[in-house]
C-alpha positions in Angstrom: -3.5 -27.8 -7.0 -1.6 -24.8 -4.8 -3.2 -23.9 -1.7 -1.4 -20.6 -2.5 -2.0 -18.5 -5.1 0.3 -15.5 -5.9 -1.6 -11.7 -7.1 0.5 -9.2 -9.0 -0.4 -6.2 -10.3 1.3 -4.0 -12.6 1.4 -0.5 -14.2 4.5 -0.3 -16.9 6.5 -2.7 -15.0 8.5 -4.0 -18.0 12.1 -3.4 -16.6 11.1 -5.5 -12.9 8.2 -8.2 -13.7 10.6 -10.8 -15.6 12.4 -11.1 -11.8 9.4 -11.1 -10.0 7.7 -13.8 -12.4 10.6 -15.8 -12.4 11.1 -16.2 -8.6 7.2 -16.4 -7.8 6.6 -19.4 -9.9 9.6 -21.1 -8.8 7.7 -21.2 -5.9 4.9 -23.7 -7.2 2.3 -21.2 -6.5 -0.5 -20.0 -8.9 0.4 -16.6 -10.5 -2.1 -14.8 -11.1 -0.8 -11.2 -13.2 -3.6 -8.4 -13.1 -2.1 -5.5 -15.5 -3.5 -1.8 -15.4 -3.3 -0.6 -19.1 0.7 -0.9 -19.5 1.9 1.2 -22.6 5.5 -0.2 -22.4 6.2 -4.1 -23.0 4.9 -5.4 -19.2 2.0 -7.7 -21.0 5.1 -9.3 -23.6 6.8 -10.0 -20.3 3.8 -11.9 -18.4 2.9 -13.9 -21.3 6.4 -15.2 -22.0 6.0 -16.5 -19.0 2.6 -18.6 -19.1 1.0 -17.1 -16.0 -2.1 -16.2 -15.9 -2.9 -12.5 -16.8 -5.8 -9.9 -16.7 -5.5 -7.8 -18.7 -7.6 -4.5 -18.2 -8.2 -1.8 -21.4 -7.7 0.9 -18.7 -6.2 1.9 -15.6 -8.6 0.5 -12.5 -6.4 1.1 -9.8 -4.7 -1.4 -7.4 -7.6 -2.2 -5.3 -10.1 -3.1 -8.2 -6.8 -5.2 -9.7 -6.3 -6.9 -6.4 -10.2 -7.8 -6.1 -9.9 -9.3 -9.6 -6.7 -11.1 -9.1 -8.5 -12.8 -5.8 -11.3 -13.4 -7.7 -9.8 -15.2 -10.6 -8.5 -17.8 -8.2 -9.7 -20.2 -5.8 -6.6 -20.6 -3.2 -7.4 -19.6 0.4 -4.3 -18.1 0.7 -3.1 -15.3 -1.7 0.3 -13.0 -1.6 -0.3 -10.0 -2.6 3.4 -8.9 -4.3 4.7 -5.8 -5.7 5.9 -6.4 -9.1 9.1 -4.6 -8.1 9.9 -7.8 -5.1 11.8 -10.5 -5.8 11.0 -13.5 -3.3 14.0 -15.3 -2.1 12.6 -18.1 0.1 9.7 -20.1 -0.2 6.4 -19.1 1.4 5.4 -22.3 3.2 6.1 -20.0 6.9 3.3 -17.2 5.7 1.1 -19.6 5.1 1.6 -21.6 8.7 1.2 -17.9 9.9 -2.3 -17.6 8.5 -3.9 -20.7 9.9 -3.5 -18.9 13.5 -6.7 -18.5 14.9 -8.5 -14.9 13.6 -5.6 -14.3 11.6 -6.0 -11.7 8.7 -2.7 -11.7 7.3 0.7 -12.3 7.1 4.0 -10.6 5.7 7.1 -10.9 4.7 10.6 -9.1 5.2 11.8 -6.8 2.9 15.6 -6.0 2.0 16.4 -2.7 0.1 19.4 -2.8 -2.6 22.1 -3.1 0.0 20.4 -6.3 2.1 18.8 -3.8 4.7 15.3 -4.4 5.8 12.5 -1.8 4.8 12.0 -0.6 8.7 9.0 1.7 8.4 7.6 0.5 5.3 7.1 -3.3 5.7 5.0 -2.9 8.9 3.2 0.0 10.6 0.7 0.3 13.2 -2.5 1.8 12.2 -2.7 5.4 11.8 -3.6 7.3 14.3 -5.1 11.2 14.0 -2.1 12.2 15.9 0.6 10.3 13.3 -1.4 11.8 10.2 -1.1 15.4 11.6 2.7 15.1 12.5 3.1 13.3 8.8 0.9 16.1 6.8 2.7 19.0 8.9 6.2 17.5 7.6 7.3 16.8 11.5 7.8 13.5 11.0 10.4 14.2 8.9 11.8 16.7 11.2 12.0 14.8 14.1 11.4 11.6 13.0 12.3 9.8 16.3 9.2 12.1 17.8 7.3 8.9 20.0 4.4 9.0 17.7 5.7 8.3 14.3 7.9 5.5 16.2 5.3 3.9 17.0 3.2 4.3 13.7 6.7 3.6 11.8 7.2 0.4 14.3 11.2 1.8 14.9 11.0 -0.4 18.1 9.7 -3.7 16.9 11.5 -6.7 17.1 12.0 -7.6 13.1 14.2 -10.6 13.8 11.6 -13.2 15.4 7.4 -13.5 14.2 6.1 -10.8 15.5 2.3 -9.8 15.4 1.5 -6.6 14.0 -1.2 -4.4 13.0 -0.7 -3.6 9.0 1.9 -5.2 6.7 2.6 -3.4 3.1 0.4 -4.2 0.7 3.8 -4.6 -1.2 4.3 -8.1 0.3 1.4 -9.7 2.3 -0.4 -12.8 2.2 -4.3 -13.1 2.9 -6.6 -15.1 3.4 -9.4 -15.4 0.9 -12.0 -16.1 3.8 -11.0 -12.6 5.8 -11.1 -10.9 2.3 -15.0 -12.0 1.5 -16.0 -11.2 5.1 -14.7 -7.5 4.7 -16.3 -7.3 0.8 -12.6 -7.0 -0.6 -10.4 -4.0 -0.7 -11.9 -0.5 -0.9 -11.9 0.7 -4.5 -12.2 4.0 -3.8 -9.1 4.5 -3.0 -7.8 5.3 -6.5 -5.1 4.6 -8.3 -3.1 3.3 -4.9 -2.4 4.4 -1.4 -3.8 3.4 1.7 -5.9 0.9 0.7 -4.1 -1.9 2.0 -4.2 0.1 5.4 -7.8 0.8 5.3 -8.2 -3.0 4.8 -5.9 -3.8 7.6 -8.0 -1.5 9.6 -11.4 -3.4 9.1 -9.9 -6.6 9.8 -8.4 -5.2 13.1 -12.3 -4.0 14.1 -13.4 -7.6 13.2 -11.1 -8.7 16.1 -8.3 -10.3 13.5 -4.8 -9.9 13.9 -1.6 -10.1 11.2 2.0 -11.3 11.9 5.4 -10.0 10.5 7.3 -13.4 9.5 11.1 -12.5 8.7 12.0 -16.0 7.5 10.3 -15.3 4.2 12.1 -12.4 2.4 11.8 -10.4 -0.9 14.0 -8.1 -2.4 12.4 -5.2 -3.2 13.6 -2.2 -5.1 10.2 -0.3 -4.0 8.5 3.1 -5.7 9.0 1.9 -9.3 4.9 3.0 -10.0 5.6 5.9 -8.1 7.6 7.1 -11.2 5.1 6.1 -13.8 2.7 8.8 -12.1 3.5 12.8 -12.9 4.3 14.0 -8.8 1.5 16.7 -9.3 -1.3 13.9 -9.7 1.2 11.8 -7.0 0.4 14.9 -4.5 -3.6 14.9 -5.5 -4.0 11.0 -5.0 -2.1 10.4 -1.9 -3.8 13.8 0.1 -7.4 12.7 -1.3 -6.5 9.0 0.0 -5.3 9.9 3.3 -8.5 11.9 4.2 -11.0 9.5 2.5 -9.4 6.9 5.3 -8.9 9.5 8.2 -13.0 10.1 7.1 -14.1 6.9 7.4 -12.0 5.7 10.2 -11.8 8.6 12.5 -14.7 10.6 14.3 -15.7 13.7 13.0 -13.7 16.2 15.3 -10.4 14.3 14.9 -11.3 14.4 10.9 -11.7 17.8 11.0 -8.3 18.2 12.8 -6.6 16.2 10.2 -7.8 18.1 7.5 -7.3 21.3 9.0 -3.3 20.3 9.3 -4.0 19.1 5.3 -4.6 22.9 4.5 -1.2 23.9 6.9 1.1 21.1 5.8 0.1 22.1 2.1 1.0 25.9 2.4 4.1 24.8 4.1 5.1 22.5 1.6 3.6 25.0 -1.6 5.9 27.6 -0.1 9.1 25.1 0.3 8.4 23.3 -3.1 8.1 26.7 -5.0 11.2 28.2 -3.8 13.7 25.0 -3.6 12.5 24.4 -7.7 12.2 28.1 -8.4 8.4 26.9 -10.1 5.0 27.9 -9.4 3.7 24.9 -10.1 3.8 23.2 -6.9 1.1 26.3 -6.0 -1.6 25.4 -8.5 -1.2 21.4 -7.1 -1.3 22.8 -3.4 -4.1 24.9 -3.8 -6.3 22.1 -5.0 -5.5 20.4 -1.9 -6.1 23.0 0.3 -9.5 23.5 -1.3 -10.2 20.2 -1.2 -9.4 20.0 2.3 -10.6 22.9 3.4 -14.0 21.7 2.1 -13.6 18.5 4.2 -12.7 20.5 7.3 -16.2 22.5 6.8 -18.5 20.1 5.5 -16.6 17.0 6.3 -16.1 14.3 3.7 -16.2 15.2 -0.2 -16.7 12.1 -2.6 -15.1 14.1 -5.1 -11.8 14.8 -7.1 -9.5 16.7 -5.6 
């Protein structure tokens, strides 16, 4: 039996899991396949394969599938992997990784299209208030060499040697099962996807683990391919709600306030630049649920709601 077991979840993945399966079990890993209500031919795909799938009557998000694909298998160590990555190497070098002492996780490198690693995706440091203000108010785009998001972003780390870091992508990270049970699993609130894998990175870093970035084991990874299966409106509701349900829970209540408050003035800025670059005012109807939605937060402070 595999010490290592390999989670995948997917949303209308047809076009990308046949790669993904085909690479992860040539790896002799379990492959465990948890699939969020597909309406195109993902669940043909999986079970031409003879992996083991879950296969859910609705949509339960990524963390719920992730609990259930850890769940459904006894390995202590599990990689999570976008359905959209393709592994090219084995994963014998995560898993050495992981046995350090207090060690939460490990990932991988990722190479776009043209062979170039995913520098600013793959790894980040935590999030700090400061990194989520400058990222809501558009300024890391703007100057995105400003010191903060270089250090959130990790543009100065050393991605050619094993490198301890504070959160790996979700996209491409192994686990271990024993970390995962002390923290009670991923957060399921954060629905359908985003920032759960850093909340969880988070928690592990306040139980006093760490995680590594191990560039000998690499995945091609094409990256966003859910993104599109999501209309951008709902896109916009999701990832706002998600970022202050972890600045919320993470944050004190000043520096949450602060975040929220640069919500509500990111969104105008954005509602204003959206509407006239697209010549559409429906980028005003999806901002102004955020900016109610955050404005509420900023007043009363977190809102277990919809935005």
């Amino acid at each position: 039996m595999s010490e290592i077991a390999i989670v995948i979840v997917t949303y209308n993945s047809e076009s990308e899991i046949g790669a993904c399966l085909d690479a992860a079990v040539g790896t002799g890993a379990e492959v465990v396949v948890v699939d969020n209500a597909s309406g195109d031919g993902t669940v043909a795909q999986i079970a031409r394969r003879g992996v083991k799938l879950i296969a859910n009557p609705s949509n339960r998000g990524f963390a719920a599938a992730v609990n259930q694909g850890l769940t459904a298998t006894m390995c202590e160590y599990v990689l999570l992997l976008n359905p959209d990555a393709v592994l090219a190497t084995g994963l014998e070098a995560l898993r050495r990784a992981c046995d350090e002492p207090r060690t939460a996780g490990a990932g991988g490198l990722l190479l776009d299209e043209n062979g170039q690693p995913q520098i600013g995706f793959m790894v980040r440091r935590l999030p700090t208030p400061a990194a989520l203000i400058l990222e809501v108010l558009v300024l890391n785009r703007i100057w995105p060499n400003n010191p903060v998001n270089r250090r959130y972003r990790g543009l100065g780390l050393d991605y050619s040697a094993t490198t301890e870091v504070e959160q790996p992508a979700g996209a491409f990270v192994m686990i271990r099962r024993a970390v995962w049970q002390e923290l009670g699993g991923f957060d399921e609130g954060y629905f359908p996807l985003w920032f759960e894998d850093v909340d969880f990175f988070r928690r592990a870093v306040d139980r006093g683990h760490h995680s590594y970035l191990v560039p000998e084991v690499v995945a091609k990874h094409t990256g966003g391919h859910s993104l599109g299966k999501i209309p951008v409106e709902m896109h916009r509701l999701y990832w706002y709600r998600n970022l202050l349900r972890y600045a919320a829970r993470h944050f004190g209540p000043m520096a949450f306030r602060a975040v929220s408050l640069a919500v509500v003035t990111g969104s105008f800025l954005r509602m204003t630049a959206e509407s006239t670059l697209h010549g559409s005012l429906k980028p005003l109807a999806v901002y102004g649920r955020v900016v109610r939605f955050a404005g509420r937060c900023c007043v009363f402070g977190w809102r277990d709601e919809a935005v």
